[in-house]
C-alpha positions in Angstrom: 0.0 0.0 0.0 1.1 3.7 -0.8 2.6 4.9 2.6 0.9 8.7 1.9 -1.4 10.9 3.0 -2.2 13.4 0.9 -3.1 17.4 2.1 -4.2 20.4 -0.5 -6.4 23.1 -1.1 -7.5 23.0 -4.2 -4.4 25.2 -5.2 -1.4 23.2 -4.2 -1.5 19.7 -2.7 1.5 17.6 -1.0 1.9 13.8 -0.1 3.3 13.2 3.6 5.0 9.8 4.0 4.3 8.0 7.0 7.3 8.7 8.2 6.6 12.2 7.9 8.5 13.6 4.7 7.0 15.4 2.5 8.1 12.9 -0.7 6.1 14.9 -3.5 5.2 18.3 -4.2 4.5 20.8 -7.4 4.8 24.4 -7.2 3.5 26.1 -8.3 0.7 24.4 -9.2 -0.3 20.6 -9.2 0.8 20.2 -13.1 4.3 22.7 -12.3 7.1 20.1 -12.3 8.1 19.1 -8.6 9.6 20.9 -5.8 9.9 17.4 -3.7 9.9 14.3 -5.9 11.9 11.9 -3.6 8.1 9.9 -4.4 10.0 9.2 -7.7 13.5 9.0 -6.9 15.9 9.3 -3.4 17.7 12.5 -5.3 14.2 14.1 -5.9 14.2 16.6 -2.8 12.1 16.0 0.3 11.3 17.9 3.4 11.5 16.0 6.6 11.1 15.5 9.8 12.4 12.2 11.5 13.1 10.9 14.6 16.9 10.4 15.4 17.1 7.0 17.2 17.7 3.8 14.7 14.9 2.8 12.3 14.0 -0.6 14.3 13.0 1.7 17.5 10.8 3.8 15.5 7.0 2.7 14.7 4.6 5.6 13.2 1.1 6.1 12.0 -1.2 8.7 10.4 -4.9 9.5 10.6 -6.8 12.5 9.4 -8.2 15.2 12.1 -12.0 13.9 11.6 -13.9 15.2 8.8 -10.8 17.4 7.2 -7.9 17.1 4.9 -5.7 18.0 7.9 -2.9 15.1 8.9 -1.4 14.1 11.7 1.5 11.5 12.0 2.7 10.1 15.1 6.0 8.7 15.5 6.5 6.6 18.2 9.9 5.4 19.9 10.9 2.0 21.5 12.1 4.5 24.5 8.8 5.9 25.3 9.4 8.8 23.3 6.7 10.5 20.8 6.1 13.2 18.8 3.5 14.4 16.4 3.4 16.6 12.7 0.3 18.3 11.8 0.3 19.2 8.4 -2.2 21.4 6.7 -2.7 23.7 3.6 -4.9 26.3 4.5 -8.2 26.8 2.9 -11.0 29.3 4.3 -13.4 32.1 3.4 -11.9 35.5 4.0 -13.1 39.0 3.2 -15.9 37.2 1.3 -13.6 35.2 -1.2 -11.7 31.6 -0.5 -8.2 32.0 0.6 -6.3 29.0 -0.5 -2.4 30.3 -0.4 0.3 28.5 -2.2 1.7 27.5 1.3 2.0 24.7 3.8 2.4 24.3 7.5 3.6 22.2 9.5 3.6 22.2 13.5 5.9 19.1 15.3 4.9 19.0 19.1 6.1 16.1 21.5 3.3 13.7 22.9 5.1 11.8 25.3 9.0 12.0 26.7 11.7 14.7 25.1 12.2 13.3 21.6 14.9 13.9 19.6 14.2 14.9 16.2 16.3 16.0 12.7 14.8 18.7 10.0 15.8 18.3 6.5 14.8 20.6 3.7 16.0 20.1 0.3 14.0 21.3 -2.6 14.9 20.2 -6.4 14.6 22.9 -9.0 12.3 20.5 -11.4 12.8 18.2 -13.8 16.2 18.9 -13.8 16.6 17.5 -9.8 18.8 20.2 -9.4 19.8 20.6 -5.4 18.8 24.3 -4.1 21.0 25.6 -1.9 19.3 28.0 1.3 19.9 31.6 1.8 19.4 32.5 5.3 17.4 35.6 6.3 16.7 36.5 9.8 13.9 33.9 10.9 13.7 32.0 7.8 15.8 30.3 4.5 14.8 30.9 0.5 15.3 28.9 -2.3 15.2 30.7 -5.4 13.3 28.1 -7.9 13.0 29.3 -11.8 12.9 32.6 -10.7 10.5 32.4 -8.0 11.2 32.4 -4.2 10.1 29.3 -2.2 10.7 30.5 1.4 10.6 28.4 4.7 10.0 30.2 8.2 10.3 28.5 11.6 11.4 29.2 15.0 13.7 26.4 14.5 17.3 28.0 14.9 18.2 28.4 11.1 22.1 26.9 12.0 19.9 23.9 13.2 17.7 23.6 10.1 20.7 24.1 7.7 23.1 21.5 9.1 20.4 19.6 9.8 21.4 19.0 13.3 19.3 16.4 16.3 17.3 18.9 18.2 15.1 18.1 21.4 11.5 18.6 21.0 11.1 21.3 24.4 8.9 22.5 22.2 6.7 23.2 19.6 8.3 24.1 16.3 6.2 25.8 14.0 7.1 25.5 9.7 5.8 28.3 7.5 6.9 27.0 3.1 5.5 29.3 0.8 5.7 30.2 -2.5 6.1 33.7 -4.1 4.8 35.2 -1.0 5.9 35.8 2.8 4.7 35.7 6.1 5.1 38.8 8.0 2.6 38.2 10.8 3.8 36.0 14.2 4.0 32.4 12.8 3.1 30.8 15.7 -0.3 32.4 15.7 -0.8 32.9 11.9 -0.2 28.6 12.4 -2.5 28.2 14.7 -5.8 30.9 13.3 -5.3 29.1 10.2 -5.6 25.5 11.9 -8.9 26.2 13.3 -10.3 28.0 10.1 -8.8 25.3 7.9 -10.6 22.5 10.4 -13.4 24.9 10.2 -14.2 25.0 6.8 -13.7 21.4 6.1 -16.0 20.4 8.5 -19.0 22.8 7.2 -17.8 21.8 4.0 -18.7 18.1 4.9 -22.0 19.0 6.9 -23.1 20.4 3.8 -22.8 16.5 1.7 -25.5 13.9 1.4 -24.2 10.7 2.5 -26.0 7.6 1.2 -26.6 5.2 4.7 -24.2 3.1 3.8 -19.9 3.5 3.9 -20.7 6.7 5.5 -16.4 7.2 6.6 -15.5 5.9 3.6 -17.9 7.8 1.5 -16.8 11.6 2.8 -13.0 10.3 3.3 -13.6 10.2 -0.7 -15.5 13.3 -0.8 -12.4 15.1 0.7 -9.7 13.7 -1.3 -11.7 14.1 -4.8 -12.2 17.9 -3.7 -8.2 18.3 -3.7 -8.0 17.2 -7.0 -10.3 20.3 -8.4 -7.8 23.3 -8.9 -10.3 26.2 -8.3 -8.5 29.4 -10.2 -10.1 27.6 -13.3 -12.8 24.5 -12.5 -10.3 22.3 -14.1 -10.9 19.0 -12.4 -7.6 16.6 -11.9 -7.4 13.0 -12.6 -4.4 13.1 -10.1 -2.2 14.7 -8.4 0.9 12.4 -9.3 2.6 11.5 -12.3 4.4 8.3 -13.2 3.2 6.0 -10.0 3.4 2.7 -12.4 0.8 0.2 -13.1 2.4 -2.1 -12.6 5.8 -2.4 -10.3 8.5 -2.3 -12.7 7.4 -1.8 -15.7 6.5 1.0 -18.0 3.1 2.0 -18.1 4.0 5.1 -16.1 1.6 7.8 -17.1 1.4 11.9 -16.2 -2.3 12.2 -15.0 -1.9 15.9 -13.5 -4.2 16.8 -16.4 -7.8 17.7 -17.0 -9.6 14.7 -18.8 -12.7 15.6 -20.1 -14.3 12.0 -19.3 -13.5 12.1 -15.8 -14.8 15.0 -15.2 -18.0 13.5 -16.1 -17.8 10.9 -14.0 -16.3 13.4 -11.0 -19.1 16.1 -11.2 -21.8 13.1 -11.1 -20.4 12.2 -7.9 -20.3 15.9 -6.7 -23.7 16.3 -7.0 -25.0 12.8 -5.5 -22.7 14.6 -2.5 -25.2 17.9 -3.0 -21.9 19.9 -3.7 -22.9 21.9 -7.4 -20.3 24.6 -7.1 -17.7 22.0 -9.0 -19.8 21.6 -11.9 -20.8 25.6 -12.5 -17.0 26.1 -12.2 -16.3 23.4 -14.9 -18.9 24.7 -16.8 -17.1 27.8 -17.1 -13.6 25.9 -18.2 -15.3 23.8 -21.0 -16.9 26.9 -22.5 -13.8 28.3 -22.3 -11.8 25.6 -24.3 -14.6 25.5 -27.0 -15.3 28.5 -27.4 -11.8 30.5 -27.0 -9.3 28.1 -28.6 -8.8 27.7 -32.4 -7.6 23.6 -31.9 -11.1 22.9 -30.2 -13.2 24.0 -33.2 -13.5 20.8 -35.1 -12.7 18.3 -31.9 -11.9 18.5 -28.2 -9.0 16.9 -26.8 -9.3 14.0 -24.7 -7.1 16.1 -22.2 -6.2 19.4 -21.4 -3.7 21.2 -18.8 -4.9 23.5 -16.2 -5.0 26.4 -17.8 -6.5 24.8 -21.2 -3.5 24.1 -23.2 -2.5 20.8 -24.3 0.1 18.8 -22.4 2.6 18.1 -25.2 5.0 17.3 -26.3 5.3 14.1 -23.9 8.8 13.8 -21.9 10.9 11.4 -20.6 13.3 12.0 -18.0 15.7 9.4 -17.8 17.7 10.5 -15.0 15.1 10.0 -12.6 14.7 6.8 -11.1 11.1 6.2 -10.6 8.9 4.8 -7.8 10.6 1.5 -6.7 13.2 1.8 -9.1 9.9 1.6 -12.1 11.4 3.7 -15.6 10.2 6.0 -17.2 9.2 9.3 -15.3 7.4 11.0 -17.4 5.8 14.5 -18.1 3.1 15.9 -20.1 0.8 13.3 -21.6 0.4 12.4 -25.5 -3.3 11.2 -25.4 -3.9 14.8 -26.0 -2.9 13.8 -29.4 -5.5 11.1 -29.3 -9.2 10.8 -31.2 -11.1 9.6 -27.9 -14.7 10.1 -29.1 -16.7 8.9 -26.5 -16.0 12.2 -24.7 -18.7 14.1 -26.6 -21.1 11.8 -24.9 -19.6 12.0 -21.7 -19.6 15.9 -21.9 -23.5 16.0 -22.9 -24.4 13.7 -19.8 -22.3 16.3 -17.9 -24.4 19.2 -18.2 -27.8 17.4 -18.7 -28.8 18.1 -14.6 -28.5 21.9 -15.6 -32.1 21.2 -17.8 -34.1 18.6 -15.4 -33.1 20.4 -12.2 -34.5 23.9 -11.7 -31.5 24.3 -8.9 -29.5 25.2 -12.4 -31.3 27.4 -14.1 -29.8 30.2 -13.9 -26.9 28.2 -16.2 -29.3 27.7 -18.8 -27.7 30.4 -21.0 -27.2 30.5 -24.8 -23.6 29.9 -24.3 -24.4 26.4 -22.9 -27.0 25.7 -25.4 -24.5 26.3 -28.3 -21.9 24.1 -26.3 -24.0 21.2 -26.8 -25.4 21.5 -29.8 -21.4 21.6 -30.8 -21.5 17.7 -29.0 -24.2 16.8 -30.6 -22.6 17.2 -34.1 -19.5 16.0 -32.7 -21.4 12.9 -30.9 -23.4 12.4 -34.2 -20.2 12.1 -36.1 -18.3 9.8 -34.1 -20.8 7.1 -34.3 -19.1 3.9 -35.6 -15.9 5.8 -36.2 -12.6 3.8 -35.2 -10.7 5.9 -32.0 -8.3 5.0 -29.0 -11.1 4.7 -26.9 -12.1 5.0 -23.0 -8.1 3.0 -22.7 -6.4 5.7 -25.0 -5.0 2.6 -26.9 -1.5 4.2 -28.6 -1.6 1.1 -31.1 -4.4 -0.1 -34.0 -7.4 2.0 -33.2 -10.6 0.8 -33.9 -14.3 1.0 -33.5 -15.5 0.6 -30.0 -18.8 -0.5 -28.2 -18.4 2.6 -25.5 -17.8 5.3 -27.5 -21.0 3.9 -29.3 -23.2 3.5 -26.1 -21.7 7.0 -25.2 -22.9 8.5 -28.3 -26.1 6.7 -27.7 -26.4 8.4 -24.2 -25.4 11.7 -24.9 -28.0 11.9 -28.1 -30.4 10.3 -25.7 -30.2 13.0 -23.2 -30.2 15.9 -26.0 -33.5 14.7 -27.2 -34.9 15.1 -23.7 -33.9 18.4 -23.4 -35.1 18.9 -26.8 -38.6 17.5 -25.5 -38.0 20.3 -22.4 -38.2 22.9 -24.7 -34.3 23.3 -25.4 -32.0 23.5 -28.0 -35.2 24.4 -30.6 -32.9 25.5 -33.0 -30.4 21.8 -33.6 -30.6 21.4 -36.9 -29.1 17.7 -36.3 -31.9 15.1 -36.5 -31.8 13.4 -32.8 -33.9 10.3 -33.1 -32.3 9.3 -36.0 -28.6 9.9 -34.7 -29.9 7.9 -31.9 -31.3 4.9 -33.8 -27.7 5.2 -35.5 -25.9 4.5 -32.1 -28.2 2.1 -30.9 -27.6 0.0 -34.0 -23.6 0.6 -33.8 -24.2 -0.6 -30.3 -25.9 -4.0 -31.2 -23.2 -4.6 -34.1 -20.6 -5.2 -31.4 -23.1 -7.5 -29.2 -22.3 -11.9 -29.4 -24.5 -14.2 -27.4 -26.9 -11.2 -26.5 -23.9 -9.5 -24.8 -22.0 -6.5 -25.8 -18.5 -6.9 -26.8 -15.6 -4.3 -27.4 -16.3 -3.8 -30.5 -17.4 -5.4 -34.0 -14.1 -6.5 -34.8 -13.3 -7.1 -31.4 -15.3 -10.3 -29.4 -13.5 -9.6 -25.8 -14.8 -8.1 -23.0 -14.7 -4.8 -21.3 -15.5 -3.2 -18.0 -16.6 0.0 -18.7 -19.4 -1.8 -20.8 -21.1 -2.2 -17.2 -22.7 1.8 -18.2 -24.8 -0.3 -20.3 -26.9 -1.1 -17.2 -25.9 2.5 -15.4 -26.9 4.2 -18.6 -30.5 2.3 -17.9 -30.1 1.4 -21.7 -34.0 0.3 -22.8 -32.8 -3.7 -23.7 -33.0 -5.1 -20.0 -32.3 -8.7 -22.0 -28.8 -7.3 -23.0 -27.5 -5.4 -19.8 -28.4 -8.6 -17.9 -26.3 -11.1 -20.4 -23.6 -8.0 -20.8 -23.4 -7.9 -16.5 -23.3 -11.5 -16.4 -20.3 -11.8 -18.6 -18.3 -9.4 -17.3 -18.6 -10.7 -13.7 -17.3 -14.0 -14.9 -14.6 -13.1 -17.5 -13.0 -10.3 -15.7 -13.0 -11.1 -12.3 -9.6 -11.6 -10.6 -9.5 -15.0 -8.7 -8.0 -15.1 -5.7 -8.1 -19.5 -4.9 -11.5 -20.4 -5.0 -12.6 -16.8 -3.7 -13.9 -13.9 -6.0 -13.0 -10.4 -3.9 -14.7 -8.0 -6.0 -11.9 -7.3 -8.1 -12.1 -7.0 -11.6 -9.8 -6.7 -14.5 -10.6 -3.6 -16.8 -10.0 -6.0 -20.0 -8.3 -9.2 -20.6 -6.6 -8.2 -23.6 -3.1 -7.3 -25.4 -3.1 -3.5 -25.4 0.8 -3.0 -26.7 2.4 -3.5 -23.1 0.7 -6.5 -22.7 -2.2 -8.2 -20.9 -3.2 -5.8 -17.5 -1.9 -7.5 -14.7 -3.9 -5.8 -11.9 -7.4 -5.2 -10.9 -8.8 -1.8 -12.2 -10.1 -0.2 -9.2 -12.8 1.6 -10.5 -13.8 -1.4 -12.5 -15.6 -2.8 -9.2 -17.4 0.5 -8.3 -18.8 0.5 -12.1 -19.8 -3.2 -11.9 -21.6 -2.4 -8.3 -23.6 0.5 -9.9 -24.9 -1.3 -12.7 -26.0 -4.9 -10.1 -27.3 -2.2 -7.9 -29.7 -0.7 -11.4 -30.7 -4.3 -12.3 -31.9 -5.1 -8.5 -29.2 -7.2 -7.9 -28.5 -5.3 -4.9 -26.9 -8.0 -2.3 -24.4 -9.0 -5.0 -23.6 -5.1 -5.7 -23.2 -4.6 -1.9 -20.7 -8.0 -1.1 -18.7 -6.3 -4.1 -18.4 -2.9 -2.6 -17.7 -4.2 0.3 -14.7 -6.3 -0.7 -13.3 -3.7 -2.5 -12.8 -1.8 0.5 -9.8 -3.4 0.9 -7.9 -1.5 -2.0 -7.7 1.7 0.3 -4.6 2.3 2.3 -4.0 2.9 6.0 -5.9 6.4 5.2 -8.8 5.5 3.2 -7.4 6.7 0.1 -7.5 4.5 -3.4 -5.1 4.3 -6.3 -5.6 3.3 -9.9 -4.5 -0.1 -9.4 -4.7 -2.9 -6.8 -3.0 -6.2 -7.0 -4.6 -8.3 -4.8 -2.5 -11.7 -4.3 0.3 -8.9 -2.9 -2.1 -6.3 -1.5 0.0 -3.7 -3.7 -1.6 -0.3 -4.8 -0.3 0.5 -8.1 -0.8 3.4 -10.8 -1.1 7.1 -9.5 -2.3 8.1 -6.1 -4.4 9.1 -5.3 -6.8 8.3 -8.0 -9.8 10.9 -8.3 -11.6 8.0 -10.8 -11.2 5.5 -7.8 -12.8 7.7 -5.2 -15.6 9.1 -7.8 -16.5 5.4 -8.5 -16.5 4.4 -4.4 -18.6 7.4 -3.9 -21.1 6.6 -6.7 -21.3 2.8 -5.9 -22.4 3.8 -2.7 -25.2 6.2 -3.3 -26.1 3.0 -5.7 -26.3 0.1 -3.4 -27.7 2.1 -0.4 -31.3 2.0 0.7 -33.2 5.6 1.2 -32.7 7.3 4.5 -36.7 7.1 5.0 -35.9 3.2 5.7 -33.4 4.1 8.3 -34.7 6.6 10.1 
């Protein structure tokens, strides 16, 4: 399992260790190459705080304060000694706005004893893993980075922090890193206000979610994580917050994710608003019609991907002279499926903003701007039916036609024509029921013994065809056989036991056949038992695959589960979208509870 905890505020975000070093952060910006990437190799700059005895006399473990993305690690020695790091990026309202600094703090108090503890701050300047040396001011050490000025303040004597010398923990130290800005209040107290406005907000922020009855800690642990991964100064919404994390341990499907991908936003905002948070999706709103509407290479496609401030992320990198996680090559930055026909997206995008026309919460977003957005998809949708593409796998060898882009299309057309029946989008010149038909008849093409396959050409099976069922596509007789096959072909066996893990295809893909369970495979496959009525089976699934989180509740891409080994990038907004959705599916209505 990933030893990390992850903090943010929807404008930077960090990974602790649970050893408490911070192994991973970007500045200065999630996507901005990193600042501490000993996540990806030893060299990669870290910032830590560590016990001084000998490794065997050291246990530690981490929890969140309840109901916040504030983290707490406590290292424990064989001596009776302990200590404690709270670590928090701060995140509140504040002269009617949200203050989300580029900064981080970190306050180490001893529990139990007089511990002795060492400091250790060595930033990288990017991608190059250049060391940055200090420069010392009077209470505090910069590092100029690419020009900018990441500064660390502490009441830590500086000699101390810059030789990295043992101190005693008398008391409280107090760690101030910021980015392009200072701190010129007391840091002690600035530390402090912002802990209890941080905790604060996170906890009104959660009061304000539905929770289905069911998985109820697991359900807002989810909710928390998947808001880190929105990057608020545009309503781009991340797939992760890591890059390279492979998919399997030593080899090379090591992927950048810190990108916006259209389809997952989708499947992100549908999650927000079974959570009753709506915010999210009027911010994304705002990014799409942005990209289509502003940008000359959106006009006759979108791209499966974009960065956070609606470019591309091209040209793909390599960076050899990083060593990657557990020694797994290539590190990589910037992502080519930008490059990539992924057609299902249109589809994806449509079912996105369908709410804003059956729920009168939204209408004020029912503008003219939105209605020429989608009838944009719906051309784009229209077109793409049949049409070979990379598909919902961004295959990067021998594209061809694919059942879910088709069932997409079908969906997305689907939903237009409903809106069209509101008394929307009047003036689509694009025939809707017959697009539809089109889909629908794509859709069957790819079906053999009354289930659907990947595609015509293409006889195996496929996990994302579960939406078949989510969809609540009108042939019953084919999401039942479709279901049924994909809970026997895909599952991962474990003996004689099925866990609830399932394989996202069973095919070669150009790396070779997937060796580890898709996480969010399981969630998809519990949503669409739960829509058939097969709710026991959906909920013995869920519940099994539970046991993909780590020691803080959070889910990566990947999970092998003969090794209990999390694998891919981490955390995995898709994963925690899909745990969050499965269990708004399988749980019964409050009025049965209450």
């Amino acid at each position: 399992m990933y030893p990390y905890g992850l903090i943010g505020n929807c404008q930077i975000s960090a990974l602790v260790s649970l050893t408490g070093s911070l192994d991973w952060m970007c500045l200065p910006r999630p996507d901005s190459p990193p600042v501490f990437g000993r996540l990806l190799d030893p060299d990669g700059g870290h910032f830590a705080i560590t016990a001084t005895a000998d490794r065997q006399d050291v246990t530690s473990s981490q929890q969140y304060l309840p109901n916040t993305n504030i983290l707490v690690t406590t290292v424990s020695l064989r001596n009776g000694d302990s200590f404690r790091i709270t670590d928090f990026c701060p995140r509140f309202e504040q002269y009617g706005r949200m203050y989300r600094p580029p900064a981080l703090f970190r306050i180490v108090e001893a529990v139990s004893g007089t511990p002795s503890i060492r400091v250790s701050c060595q930033p990288v300047s990017g991608w190059e893993k250049e060391p940055v040396h200090p420069v010392r001011g009077s209470s505090h050490v910069r590092f100029d980075i690419r020009g900018e000025l990441l500064r660390l303040l502490t009441n830590l004597p500086l000699t101390y922090l810059c030789e990295e010398t043992p101190v005693a923990l008398t008391q409280p130290l107090y760690f101030g890193l910021t980015w392009g800005l200072g701190i010129e209040d007391d840091l002690i107290k600035i530390a402090h206000e912002f802990l209890d406005q941080t905790a604060r907000y996170w906890r009104t922020w959660v009061k304000n979610c539905s929770v289905p009855v069911l998985h109820q800690p697991d359900v807002i642990r989810s909710a928390l994580a998947l808001k880190l991964h929105c990057f608020e100064d545009t309503g781009a919404i991340l797939a992760a917050l890591t890059t390279s994390l492979p998919e399997q341990p030593g080899g090379t499907r090591n992927w950048d994710y810190r990108y916006c991908w259209l389809r997952d936003a989708y499947y992100t905002l549908t999650a927000f608003q079974n959570l009753g948070h709506f915010e999210e999706m009027e911010a994304f709103l705002k990014f799409l019609l942005n990209i289509a509407l502003a940008h000359e290479h959106s006009r006759d496609r979108l791209s499966p991907v974009y960065t956070l401030s609606q470019g591309l992320p091209l040209p793909e990198t390599t960076h050899l002279h990083w060593q990657g996680f557990g020694g797994s090559k290539p590190v990589r930055s910037l992502n080519q499926a930008a490059e990539q026909v992924q057609n299902d997206a249109y589809g994806e995008m449509i079912l996105t903003f369908a709410p804003i026309f059956f729920d009168e919460r939204f209408y004020d977003l029912r503008t003219k701007e939105l209605e020429s957005l989608l009838a944009h998809l719906a051309g784009l949708c229209a077109r793409s039916i049949a049409q070979p593409d990379a598909g919902l796998w961004e295959m990067r060898h021998g594209w061809q036609e694919h059942s879910f882009t088709n069932l997409m299309c079908w969906a997305g057309i689907e939903r237009l024509e409903r809106i069209q029946q509101a008394g929307y989008l009047r003036q689509l010149p694009l025939k809707l029921t017959d697009a539809r038909i089109r889909a629908a008849e794509a859709l069957l093409r790819g079906s053999k013994e009354g289930a659907v396959r990947n595609g015509p050409a293409d006889d195996s099976y496929d996990a994302a065809l579960a939406h078949v069922a989510i969809l609540g596509y009108p042939n019953r007789q084919l999401s039942e056989a479709t279901m049924t096959h994909i809970v026997k072909e895909l599952a991962v066996h474990n003996g004689d036991r099925h866990p609830g893990f399932f394989y996202r295809y069973l095919r070669e893909d150009g790396f070779g056949k997937p060796e580890a369970a898709f996480v969010i495979c399981s969630f998809w496959i519990t949503q669409a038992l739960a829509r058939l009525g097969r709710i026991e089976q959906a909920r013995d699934i869920l519940s099994e695959t539970l046991a993909a989180a780590n020691h803080l509740g959070l889910l990566s891409e990947h999970f092998i589960l003969s090794s209990r080994t999390q694998c891919g990038n981490f955390p995995q907004a898709y994963s925690h979208v899909g745990l969050i959705n499965a269990a708004f599916a399988v749980s019964p209505p409050w009025s049965e509870v209450l």
